[in-house]
PDB file of N, H, CA, C and O in Angstrom:
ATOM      1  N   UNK A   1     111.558 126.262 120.512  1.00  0.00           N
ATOM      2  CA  UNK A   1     111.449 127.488 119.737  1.00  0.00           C
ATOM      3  C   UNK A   1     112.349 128.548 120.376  1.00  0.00           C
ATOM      4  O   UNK A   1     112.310 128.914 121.551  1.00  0.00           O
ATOM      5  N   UNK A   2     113.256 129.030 119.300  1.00  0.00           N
ATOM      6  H   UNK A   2     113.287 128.733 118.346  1.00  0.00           H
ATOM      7  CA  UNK A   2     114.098 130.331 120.119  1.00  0.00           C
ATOM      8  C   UNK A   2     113.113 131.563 120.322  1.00  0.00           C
ATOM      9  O   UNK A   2     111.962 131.615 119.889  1.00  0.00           O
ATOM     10  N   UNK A   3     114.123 133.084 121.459  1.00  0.00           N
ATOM     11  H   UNK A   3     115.059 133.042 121.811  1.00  0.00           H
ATOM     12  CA  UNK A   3     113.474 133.656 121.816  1.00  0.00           C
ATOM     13  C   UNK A   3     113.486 134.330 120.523  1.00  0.00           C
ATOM     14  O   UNK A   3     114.499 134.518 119.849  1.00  0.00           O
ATOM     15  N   UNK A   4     111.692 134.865 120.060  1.00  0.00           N
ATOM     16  H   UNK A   4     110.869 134.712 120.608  1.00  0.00           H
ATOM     17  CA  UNK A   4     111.767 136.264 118.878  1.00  0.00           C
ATOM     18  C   UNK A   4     112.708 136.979 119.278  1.00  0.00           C
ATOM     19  O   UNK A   4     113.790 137.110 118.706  1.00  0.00           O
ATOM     20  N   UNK A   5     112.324 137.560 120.420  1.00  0.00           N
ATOM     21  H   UNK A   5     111.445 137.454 120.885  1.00  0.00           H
ATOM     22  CA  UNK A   5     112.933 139.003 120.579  1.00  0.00           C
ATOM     23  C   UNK A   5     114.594 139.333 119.993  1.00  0.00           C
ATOM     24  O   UNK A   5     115.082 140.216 119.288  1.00  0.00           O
ATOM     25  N   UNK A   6     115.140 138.105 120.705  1.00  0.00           N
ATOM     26  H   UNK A   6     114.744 137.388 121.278  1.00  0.00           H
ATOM     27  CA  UNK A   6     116.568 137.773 120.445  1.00  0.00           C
ATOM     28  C   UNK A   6     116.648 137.637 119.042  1.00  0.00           C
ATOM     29  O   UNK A   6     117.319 138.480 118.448  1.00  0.00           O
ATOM     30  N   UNK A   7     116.201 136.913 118.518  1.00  0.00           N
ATOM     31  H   UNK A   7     115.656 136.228 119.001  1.00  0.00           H
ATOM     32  CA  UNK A   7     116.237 136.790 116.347  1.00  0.00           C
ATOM     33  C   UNK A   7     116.207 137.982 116.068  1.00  0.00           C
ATOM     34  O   UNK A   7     117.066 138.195 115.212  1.00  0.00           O
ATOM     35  N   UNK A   8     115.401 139.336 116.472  1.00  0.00           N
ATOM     36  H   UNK A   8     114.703 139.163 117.167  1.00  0.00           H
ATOM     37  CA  UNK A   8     114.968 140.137 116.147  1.00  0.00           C
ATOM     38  C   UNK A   8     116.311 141.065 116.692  1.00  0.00           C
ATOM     39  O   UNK A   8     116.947 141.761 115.900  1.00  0.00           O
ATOM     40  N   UNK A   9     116.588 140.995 117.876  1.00  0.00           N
ATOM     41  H   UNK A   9     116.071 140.430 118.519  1.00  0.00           H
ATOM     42  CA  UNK A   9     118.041 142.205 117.770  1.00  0.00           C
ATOM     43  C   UNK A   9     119.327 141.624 117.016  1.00  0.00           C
ATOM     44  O   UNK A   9     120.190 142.291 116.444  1.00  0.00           O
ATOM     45  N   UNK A  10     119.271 140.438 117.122  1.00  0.00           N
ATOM     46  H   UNK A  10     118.570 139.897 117.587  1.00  0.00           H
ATOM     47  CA  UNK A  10     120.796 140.188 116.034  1.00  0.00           C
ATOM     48  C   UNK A  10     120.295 140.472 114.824  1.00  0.00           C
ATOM     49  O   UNK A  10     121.205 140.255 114.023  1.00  0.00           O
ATOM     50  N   UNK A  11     119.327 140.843 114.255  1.00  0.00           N
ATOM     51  H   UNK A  11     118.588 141.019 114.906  1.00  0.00           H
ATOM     52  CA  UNK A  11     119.284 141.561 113.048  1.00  0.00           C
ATOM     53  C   UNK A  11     119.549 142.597 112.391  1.00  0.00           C
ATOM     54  O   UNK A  11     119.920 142.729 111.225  1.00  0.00           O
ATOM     55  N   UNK A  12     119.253 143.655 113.543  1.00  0.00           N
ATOM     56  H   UNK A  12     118.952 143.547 114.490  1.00  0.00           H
ATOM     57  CA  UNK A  12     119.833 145.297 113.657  1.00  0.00           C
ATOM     58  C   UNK A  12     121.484 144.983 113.770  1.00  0.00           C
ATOM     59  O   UNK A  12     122.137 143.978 114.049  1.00  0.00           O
ATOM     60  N   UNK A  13     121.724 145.990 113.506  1.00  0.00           N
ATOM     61  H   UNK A  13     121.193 146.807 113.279  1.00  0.00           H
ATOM     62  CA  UNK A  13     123.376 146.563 113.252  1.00  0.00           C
ATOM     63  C   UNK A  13     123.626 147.171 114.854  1.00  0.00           C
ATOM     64  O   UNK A  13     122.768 147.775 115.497  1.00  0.00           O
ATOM     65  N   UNK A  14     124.711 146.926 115.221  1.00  0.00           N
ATOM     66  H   UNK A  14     125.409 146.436 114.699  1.00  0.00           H
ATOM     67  CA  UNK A  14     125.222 147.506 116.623  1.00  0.00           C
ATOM     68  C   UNK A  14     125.746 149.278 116.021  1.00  0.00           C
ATOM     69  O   UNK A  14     126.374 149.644 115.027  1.00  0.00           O
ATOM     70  N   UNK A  15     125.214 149.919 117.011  1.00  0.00           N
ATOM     71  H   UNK A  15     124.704 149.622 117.819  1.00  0.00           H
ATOM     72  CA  UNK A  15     126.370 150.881 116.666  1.00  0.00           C
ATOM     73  C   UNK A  15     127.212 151.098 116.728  1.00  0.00           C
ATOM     74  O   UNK A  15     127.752 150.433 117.611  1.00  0.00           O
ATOM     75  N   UNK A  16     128.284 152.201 115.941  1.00  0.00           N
ATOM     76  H   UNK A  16     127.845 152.742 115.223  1.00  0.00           H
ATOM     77  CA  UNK A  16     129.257 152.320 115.391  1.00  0.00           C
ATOM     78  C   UNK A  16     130.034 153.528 116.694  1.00  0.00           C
ATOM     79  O   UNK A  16     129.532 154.555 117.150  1.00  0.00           O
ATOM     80  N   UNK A  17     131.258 152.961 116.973  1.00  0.00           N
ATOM     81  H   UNK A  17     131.665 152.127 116.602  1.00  0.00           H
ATOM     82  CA  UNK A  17     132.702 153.439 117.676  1.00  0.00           C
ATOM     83  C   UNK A  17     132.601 154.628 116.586  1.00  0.00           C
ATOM     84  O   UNK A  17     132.859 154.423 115.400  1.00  0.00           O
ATOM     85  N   UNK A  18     132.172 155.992 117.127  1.00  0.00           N
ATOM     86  H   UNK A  18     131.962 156.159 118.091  1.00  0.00           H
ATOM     87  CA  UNK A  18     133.082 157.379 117.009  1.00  0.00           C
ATOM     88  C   UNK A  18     133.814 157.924 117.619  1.00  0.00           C
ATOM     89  O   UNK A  18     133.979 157.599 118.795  1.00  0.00           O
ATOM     90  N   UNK A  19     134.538 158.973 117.037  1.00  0.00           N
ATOM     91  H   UNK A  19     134.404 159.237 116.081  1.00  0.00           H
ATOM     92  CA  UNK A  19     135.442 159.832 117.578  1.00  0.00           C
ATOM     93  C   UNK A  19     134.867 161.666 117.467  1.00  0.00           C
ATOM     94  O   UNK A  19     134.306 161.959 116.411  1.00  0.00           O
ATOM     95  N   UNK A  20     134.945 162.222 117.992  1.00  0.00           N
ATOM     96  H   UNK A  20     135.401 161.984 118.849  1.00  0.00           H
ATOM     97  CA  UNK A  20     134.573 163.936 118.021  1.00  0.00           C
ATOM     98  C   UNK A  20     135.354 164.390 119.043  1.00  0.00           C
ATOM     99  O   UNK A  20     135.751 163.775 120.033  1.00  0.00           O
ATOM    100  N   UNK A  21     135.586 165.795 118.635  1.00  0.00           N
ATOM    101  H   UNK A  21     135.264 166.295 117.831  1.00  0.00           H
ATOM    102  CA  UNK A  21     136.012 166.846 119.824  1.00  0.00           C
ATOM    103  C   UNK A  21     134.972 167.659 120.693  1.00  0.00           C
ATOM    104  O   UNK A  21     134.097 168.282 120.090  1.00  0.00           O
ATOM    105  N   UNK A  22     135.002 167.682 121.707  1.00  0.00           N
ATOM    106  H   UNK A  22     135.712 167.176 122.197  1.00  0.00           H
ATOM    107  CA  UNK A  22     134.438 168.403 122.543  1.00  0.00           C
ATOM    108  C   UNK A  22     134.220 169.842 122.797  1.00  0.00           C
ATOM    109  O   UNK A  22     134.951 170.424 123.598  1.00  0.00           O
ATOM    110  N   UNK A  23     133.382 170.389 122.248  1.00  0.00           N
ATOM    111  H   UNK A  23     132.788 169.916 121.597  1.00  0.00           H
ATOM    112  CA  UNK A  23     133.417 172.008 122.346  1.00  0.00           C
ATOM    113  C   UNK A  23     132.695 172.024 123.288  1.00  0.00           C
ATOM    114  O   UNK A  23     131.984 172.567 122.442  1.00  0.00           O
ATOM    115  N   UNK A  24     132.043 171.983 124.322  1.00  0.00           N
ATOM    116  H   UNK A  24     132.620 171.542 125.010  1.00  0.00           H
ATOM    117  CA  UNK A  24     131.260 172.196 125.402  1.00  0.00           C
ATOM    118  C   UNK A  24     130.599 170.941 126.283  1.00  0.00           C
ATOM    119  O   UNK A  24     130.341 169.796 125.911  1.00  0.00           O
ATOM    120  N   UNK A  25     130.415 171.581 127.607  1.00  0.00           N
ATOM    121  H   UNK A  25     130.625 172.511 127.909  1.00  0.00           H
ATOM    122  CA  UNK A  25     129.615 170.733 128.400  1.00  0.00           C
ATOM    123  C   UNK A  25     129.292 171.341 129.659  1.00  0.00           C
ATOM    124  O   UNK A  25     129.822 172.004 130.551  1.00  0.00           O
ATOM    125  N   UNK A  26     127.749 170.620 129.219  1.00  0.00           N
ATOM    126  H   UNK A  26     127.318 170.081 128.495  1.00  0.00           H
ATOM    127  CA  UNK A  26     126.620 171.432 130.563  1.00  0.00           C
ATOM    128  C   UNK A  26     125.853 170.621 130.884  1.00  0.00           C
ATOM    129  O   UNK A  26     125.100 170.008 130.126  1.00  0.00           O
ATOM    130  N   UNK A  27     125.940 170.509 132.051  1.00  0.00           N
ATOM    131  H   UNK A  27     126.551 171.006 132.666  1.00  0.00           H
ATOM    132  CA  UNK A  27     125.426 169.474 133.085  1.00  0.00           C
ATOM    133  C   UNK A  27     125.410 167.650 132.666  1.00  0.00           C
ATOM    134  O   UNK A  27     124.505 166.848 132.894  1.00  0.00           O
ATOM    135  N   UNK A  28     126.662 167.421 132.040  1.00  0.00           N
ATOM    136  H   UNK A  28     127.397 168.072 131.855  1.00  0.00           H
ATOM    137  CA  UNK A  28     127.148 166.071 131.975  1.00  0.00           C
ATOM    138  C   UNK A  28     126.563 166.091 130.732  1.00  0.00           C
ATOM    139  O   UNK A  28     125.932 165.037 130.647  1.00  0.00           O
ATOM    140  N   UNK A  29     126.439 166.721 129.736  1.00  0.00           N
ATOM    141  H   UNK A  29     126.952 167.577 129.805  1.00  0.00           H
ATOM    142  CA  UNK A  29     125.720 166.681 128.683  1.00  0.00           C
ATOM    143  C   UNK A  29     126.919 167.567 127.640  1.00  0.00           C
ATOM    144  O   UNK A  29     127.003 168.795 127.616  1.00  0.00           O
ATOM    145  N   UNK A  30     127.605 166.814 126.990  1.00  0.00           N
ATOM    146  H   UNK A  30     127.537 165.816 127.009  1.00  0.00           H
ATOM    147  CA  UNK A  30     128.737 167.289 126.037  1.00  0.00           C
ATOM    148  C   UNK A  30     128.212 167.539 124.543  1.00  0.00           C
ATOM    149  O   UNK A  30     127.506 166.643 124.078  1.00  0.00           O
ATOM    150  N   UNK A  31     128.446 168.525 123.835  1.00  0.00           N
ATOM    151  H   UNK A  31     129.019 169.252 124.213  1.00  0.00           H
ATOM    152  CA  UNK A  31     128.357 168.819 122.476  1.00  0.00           C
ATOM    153  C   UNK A  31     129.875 168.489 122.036  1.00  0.00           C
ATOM    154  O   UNK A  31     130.892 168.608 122.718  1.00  0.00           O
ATOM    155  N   UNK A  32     129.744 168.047 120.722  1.00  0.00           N
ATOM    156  H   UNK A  32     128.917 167.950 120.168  1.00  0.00           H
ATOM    157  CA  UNK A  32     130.819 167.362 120.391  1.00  0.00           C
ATOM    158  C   UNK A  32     130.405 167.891 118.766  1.00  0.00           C
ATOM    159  O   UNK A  32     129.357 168.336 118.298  1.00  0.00           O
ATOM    160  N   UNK A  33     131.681 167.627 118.201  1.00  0.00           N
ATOM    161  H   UNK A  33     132.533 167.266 118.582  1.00  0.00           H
ATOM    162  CA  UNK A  33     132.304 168.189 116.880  1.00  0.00           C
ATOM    163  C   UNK A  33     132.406 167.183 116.079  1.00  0.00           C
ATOM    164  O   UNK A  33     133.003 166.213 116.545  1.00  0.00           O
ATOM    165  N   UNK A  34     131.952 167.087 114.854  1.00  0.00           N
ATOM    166  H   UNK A  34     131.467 167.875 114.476  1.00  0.00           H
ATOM    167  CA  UNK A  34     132.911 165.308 114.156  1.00  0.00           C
ATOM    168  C   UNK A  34     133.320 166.201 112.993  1.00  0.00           C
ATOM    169  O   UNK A  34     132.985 167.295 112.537  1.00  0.00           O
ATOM    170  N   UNK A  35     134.604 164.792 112.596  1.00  0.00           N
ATOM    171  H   UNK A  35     134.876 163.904 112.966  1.00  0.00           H
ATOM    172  CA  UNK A  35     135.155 165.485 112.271  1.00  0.00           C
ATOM    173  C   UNK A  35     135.023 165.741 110.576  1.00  0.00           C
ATOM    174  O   UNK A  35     135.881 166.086 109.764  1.00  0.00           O
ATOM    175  N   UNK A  36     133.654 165.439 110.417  1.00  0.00           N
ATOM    176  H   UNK A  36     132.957 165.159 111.077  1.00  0.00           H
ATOM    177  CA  UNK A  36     133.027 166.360 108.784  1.00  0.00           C
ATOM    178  C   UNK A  36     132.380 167.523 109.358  1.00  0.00           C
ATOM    179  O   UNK A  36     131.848 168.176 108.460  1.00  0.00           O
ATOM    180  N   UNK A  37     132.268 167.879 110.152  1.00  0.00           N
ATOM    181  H   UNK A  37     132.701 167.349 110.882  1.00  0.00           H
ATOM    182  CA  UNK A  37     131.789 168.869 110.804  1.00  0.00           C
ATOM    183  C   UNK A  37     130.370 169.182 111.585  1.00  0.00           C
ATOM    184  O   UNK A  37     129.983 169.979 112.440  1.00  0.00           O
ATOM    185  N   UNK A  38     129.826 168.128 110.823  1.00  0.00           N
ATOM    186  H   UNK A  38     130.140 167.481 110.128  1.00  0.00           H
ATOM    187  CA  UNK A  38     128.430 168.453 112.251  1.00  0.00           C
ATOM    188  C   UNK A  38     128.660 168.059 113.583  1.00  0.00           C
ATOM    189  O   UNK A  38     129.721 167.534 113.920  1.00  0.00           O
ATOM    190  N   UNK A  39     127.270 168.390 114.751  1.00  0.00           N
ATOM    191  H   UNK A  39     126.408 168.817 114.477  1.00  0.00           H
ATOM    192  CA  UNK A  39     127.656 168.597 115.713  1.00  0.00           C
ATOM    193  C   UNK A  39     126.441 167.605 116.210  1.00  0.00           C
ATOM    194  O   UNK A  39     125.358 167.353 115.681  1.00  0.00           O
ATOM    195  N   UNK A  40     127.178 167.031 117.719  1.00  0.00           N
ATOM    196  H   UNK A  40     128.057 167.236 118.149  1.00  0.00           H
ATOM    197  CA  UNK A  40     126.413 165.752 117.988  1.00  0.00           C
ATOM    198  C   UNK A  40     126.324 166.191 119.596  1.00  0.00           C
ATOM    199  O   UNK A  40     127.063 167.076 120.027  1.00  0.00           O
ATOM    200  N   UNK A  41     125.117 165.328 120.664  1.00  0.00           N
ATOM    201  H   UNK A  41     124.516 164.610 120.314  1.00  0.00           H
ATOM    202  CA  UNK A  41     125.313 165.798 121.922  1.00  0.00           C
ATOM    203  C   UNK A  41     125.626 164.259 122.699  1.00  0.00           C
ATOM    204  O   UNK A  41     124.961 163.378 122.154  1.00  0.00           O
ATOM    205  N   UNK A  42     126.297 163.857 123.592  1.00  0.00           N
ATOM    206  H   UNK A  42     126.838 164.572 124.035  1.00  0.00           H
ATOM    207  CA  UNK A  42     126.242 162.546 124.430  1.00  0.00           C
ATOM    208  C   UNK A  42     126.764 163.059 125.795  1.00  0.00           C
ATOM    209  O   UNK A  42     127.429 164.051 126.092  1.00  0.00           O
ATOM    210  N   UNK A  43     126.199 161.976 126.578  1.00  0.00           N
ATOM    211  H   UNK A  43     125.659 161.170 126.337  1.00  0.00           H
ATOM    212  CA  UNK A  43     126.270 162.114 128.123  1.00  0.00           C
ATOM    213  C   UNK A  43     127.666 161.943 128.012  1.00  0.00           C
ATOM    214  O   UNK A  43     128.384 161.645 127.057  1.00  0.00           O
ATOM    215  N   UNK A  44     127.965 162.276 129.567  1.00  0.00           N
ATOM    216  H   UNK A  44     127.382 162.518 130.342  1.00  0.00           H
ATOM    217  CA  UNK A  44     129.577 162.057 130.053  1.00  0.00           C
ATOM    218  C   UNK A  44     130.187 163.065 129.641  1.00  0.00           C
ATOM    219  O   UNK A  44     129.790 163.873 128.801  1.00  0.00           O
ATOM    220  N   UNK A  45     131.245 163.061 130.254  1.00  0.00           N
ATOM    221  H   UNK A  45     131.568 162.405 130.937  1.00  0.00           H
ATOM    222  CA  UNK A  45     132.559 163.666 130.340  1.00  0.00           C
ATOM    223  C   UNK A  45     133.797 163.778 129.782  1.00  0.00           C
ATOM    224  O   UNK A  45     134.373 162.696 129.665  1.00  0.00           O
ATOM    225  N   UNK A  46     134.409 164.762 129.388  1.00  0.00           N
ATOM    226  H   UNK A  46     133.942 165.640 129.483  1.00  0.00           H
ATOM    227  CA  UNK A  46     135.799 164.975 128.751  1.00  0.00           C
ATOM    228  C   UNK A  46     136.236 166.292 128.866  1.00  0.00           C
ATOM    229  O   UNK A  46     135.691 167.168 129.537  1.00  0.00           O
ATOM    230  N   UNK A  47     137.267 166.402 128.169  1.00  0.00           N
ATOM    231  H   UNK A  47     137.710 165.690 127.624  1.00  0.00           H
ATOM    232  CA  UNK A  47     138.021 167.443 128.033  1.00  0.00           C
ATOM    233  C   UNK A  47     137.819 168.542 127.217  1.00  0.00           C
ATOM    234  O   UNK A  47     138.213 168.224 126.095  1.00  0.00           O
ATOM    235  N   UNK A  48     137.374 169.750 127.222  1.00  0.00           N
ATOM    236  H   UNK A  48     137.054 170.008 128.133  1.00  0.00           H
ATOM    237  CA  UNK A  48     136.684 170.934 126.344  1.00  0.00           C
ATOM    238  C   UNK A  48     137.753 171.128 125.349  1.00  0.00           C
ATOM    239  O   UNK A  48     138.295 172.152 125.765  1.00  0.00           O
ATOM    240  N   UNK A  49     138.105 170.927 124.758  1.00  0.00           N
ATOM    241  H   UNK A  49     137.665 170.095 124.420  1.00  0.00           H
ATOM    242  CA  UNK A  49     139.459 170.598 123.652  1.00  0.00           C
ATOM    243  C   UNK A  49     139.975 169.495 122.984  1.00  0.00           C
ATOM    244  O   UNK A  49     140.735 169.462 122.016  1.00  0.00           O
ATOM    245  N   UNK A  50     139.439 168.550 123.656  1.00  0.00           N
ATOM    246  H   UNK A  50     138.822 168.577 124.442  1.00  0.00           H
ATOM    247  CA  UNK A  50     140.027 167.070 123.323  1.00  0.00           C
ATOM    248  C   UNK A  50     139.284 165.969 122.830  1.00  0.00           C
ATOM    249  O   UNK A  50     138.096 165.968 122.506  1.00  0.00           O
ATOM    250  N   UNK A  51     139.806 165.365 122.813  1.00  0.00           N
ATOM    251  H   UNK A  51     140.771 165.366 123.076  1.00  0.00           H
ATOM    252  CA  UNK A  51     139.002 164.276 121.587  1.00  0.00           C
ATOM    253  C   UNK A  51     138.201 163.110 122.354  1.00  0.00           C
ATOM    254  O   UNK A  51     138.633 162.931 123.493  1.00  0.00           O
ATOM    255  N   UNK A  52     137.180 162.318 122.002  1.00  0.00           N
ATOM    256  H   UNK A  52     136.829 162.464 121.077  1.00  0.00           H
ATOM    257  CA  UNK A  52     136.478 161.748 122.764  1.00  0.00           C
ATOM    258  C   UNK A  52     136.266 160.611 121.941  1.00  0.00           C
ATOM    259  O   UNK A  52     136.243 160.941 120.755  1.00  0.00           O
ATOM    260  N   UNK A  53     136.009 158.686 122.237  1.00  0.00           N
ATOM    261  H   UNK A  53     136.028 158.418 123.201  1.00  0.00           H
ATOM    262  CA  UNK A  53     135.059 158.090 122.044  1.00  0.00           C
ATOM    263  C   UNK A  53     133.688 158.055 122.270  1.00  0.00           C
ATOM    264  O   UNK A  53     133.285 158.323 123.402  1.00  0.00           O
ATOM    265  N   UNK A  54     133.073 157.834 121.582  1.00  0.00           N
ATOM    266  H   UNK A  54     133.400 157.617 120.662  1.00  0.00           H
ATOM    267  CA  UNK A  54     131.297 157.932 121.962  1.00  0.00           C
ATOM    268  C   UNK A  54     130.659 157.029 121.106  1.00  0.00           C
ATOM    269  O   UNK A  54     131.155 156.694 120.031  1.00  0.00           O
ATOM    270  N   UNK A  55     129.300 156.504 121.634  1.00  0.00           N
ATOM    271  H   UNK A  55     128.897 156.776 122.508  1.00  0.00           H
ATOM    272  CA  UNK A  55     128.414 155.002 120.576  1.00  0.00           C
ATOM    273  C   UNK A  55     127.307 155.910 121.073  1.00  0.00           C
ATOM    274  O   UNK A  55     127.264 156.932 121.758  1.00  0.00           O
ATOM    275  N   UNK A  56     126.650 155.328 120.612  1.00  0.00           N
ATOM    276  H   UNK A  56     126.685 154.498 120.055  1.00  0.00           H
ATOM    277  CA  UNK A  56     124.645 155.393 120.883  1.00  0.00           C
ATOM    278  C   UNK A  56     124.385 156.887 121.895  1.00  0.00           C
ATOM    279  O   UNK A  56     123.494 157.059 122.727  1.00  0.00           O
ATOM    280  N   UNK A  57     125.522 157.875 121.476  1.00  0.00           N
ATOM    281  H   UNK A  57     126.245 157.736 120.800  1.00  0.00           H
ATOM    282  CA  UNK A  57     124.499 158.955 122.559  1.00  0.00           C
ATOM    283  C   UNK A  57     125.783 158.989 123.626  1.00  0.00           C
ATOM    284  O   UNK A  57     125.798 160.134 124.078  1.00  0.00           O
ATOM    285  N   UNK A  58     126.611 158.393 124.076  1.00  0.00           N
ATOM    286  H   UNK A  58     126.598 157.463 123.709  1.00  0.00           H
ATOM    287  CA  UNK A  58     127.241 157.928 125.292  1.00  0.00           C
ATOM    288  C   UNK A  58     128.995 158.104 125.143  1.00  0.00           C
ATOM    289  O   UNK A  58     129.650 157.306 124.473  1.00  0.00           O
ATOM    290  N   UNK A  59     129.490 159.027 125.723  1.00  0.00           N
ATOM    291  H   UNK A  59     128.958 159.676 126.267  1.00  0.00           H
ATOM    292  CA  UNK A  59     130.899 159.104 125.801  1.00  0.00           C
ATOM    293  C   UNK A  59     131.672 157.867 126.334  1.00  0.00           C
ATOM    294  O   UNK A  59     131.165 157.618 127.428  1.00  0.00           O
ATOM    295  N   UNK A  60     132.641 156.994 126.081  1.00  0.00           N
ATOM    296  H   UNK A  60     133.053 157.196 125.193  1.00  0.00           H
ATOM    297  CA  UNK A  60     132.913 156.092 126.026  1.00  0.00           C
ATOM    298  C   UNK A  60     134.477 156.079 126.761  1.00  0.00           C
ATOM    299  O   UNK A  60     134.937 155.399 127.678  1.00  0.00           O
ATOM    300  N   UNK A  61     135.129 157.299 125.799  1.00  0.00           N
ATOM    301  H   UNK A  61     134.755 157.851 125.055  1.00  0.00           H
ATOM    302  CA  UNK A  61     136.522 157.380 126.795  1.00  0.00           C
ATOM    303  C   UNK A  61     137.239 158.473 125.757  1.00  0.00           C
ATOM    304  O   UNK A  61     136.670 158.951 124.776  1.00  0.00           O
ATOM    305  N   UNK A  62     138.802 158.814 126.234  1.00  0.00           N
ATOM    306  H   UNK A  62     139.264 158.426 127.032  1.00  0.00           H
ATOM    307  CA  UNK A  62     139.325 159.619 125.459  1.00  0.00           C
ATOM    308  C   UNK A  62     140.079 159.182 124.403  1.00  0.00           C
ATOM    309  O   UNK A  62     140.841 158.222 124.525  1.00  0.00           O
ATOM    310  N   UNK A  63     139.905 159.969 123.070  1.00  0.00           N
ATOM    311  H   UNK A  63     139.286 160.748 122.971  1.00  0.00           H
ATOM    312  CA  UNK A  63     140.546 159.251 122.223  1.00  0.00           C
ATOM    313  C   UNK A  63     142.166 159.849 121.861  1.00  0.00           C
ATOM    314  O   UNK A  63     142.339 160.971 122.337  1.00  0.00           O
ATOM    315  N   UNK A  64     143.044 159.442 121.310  1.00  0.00           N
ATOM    316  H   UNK A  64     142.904 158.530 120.923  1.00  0.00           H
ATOM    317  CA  UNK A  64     144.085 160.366 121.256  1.00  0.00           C
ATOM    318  C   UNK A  64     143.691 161.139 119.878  1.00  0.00           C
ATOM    319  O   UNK A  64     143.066 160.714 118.906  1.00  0.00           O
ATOM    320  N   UNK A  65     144.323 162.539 120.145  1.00  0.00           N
ATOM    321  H   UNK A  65     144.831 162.883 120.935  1.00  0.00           H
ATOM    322  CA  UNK A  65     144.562 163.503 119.564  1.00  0.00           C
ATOM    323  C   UNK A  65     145.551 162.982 118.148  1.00  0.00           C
ATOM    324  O   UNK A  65     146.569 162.325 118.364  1.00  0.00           O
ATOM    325  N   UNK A  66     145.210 163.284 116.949  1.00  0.00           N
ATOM    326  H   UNK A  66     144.383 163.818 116.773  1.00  0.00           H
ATOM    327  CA  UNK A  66     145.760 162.706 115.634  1.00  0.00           C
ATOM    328  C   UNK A  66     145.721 163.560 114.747  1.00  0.00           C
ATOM    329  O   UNK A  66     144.625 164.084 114.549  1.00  0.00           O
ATOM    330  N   UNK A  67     146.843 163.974 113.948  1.00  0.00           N
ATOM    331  H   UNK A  67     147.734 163.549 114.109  1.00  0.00           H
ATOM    332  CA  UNK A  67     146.701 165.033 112.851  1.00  0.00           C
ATOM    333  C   UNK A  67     146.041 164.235 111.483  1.00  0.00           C
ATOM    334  O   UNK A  67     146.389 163.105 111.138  1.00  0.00           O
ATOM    335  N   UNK A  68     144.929 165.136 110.724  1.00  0.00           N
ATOM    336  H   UNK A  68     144.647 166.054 111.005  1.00  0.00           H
ATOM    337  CA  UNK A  68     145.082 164.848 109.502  1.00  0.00           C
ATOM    338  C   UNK A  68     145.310 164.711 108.677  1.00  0.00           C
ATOM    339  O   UNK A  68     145.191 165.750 108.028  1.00  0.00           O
ATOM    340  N   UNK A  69     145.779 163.601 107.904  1.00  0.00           N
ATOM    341  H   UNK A  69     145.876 162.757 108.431  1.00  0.00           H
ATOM    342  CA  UNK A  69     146.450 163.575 106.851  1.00  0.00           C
ATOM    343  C   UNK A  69     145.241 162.782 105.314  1.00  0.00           C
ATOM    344  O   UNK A  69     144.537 161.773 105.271  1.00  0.00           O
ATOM    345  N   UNK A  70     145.564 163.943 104.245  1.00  0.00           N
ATOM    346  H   UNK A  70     146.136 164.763 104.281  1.00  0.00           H
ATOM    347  CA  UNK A  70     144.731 163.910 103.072  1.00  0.00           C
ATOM    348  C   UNK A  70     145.706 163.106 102.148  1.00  0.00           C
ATOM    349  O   UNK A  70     146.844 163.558 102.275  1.00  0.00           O
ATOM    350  N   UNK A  71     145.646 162.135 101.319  1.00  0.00           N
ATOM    351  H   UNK A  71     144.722 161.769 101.216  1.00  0.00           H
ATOM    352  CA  UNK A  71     146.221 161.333 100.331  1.00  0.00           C
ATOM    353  C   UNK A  71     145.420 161.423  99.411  1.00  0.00           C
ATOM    354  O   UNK A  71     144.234 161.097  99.443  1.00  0.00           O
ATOM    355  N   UNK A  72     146.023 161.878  98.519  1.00  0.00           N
ATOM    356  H   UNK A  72     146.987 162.144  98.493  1.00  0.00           H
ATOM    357  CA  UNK A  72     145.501 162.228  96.681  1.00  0.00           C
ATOM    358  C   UNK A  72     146.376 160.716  95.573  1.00  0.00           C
ATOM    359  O   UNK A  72     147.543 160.659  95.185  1.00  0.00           O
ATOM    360  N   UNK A  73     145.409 159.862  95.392  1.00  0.00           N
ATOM    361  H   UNK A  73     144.461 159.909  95.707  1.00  0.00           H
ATOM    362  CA  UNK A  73     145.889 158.847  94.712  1.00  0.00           C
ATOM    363  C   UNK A  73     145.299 158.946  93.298  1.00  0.00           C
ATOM    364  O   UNK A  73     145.591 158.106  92.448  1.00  0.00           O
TER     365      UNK A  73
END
């Protein structure tokens, strides 16, 4: 018999690779920007200007800086 537990997390969805900018951070605890505009908090570190990876809560690394571009089809 396999383990439940295990059947039971490959069922859930992993979370999802974001990107946000960093408007603040206090005490390893970053507020971050996305970019529809709400505002999210995850541990770790970055740059008060710059763009960040983050999953589950957790800063991940820096992302590069990218202009937006809107396409009307």
């Amino acid at each position: 018999m396999s383990n439940l537990f295990a059947a039971f997390r490959r069922l859930l969805p992993n979370p999802a690779l974001q990107v946000g900018k960093v408007i603040a951070i206090v005490d390893g605890v970053a507020t971050l920007e996305l970019p529809g505009g709400g505002r999210v908090q995850a541990r770790g570190t970055g740059t008060v200007g710059g763009s960040v990876f983050f999953r589950d809560g957790v800063i991940e690394g820096d992302a590069p800086t990218l202009t937006d571009v809107d396409i009307t089809v």
